[in-house]
N, C-alpha and C positions, 0 to 999 in steps of 0.2 A: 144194774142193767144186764151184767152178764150174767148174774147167778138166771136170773129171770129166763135169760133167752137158752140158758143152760148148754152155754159154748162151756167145751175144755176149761177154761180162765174161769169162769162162773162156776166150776163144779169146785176148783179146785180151792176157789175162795170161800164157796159156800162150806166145804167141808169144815176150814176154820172157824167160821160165822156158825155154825149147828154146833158146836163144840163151844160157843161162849168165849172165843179168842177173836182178837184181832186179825186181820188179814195181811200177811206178812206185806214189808216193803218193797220187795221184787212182784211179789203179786201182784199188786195196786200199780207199782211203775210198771208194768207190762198191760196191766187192763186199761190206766190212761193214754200211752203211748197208742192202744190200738184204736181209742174213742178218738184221737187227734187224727190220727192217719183214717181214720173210717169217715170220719167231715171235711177232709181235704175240699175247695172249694165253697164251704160255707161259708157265709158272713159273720163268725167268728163261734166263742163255747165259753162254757161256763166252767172257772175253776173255782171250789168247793172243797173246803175242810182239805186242802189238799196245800201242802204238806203237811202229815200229823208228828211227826219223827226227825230226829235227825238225820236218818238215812235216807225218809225220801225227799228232807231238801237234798240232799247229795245229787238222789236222782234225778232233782228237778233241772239240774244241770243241766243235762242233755235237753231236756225240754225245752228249755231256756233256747239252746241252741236252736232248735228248730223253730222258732215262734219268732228269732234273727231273720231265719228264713221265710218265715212267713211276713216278717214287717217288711219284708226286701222284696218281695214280689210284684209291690205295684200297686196291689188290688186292695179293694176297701174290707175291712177287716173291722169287726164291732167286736171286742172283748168283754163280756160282762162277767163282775163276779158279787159274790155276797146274795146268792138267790136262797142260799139254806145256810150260810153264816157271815159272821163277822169278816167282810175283807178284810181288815185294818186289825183283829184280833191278835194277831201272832206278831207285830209288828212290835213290841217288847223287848223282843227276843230274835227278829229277825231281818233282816232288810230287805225283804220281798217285796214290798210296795214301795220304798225309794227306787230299788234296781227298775221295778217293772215301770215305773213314771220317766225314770232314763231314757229307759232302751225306748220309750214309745213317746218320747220327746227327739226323739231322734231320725224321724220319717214322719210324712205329711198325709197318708193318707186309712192311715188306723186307728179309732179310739179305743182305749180304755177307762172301762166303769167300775170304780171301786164302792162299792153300798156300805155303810157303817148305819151304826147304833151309838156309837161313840164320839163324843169331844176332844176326843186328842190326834188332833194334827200337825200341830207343832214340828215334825220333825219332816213334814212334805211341804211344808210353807217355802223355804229358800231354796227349792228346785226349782231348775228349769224346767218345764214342763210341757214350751210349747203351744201349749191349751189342748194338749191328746189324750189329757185325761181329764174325766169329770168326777170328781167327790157326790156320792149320791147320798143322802140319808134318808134312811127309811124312817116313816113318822107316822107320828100315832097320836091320841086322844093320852091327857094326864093320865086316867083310869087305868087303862089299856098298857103302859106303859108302868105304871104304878107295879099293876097289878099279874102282867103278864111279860113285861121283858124287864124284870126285875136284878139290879145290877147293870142296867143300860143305864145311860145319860138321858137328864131328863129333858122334857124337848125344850126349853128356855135354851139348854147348853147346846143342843146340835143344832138350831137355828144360830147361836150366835157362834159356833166351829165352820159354819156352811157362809156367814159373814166374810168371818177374819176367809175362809178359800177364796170368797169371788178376790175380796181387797190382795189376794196373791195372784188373782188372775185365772185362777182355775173356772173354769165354767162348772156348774153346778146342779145337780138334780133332785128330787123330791118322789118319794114312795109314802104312798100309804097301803104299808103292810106288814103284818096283814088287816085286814078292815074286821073289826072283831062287831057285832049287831048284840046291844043290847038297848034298852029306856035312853032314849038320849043320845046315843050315839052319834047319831047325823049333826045335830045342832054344834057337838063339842068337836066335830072334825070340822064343822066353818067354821068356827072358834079357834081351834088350832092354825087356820091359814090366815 
């Protein structure tokens, strides 16, 4: 978004993005830092492939801090994320989505949406949670899944991962996406529900 609008920030991550490089850590935590402060008052933002690094968990710190401030505010606050990846992907390796189920188990008036592909929830089932977060999975057609989110769980397993969340108390959500059109399509997605 900022190479696009061709702010300072956008020029100077573009430079690394035309070179075939990654866009440093300070880069990205100053281009998010400025997309939070620029939707101040929205009803919430999508975080996205973000953190990729170790340093910008570091810097999600601070973010973390503010987002304290934003669940202290009062106001209704929709958090979604997983709109271009795996919520729940990095969770292997990192405690992002237990911390983020805490801290928003911990005030009554903001949810968060975490989207998967995947069957392993296991380690957000014995949280308190509140019911501030919802477990979404994105679903699809055998084919489509087969065929195009290949290394995802297949939908048998995130229907019954999206089971074992409601029997945790999690409320729970349903995506179909994305909707791929081909012979058939439509009959094998009322099939799938």
């Amino acid at each position: 978004e900022e190479a696009a609008k061709g702010s300072t920030l956008g020029q100077e991550a573009k430079a690394f993005m035309n070179k075939g490089e990654l866009v440093p850590d300070a880069v990205v935590g100053k281009m998010l830092s400025k997309l939070l402060h620029s939707r101040r008052g929205a009803l919430g933002c999508v975080y996205d492939g973000y953190p990729r690094t170790t340093a910008q968990e570091e810097l999600l710190e601070d973010l973390l801090a503010e987002l304290d401030g934003a669940l202290a505010d009062g106001r209704l606050h929709r958090f979604g994320t997983g709109e271009f990846t795996d919520s729940l992907i990095w969770d292997a390796w990192t405690d992002l989505s237990p911390d983020l189920v805490r801290r928003f188990a911990g005030q009554a008036t903001s949810v968060l949406e975490l989207k998967t592909k995947t069957a392993r929830i296991d380690h957000l089932k014995g949280l308190a949670h509140g019911r501030r977060t919802v477990l979404a999975w994105s679903l699809n057609t055998e084919r489509v899944i087969r065929e195009q989110e290949r290394g995802t769980a297949p939908l048998e397993r995130r229907l019954h991962a999206a089971a074992e969340a409601v029997a945790a108390g999690y409320p729970v959500a349903f995506h179909f996406d994305p909707l791929v059109v081909y012979a058939g399509w439509a009959a094998q997605i009322l099939w799938s529900v």
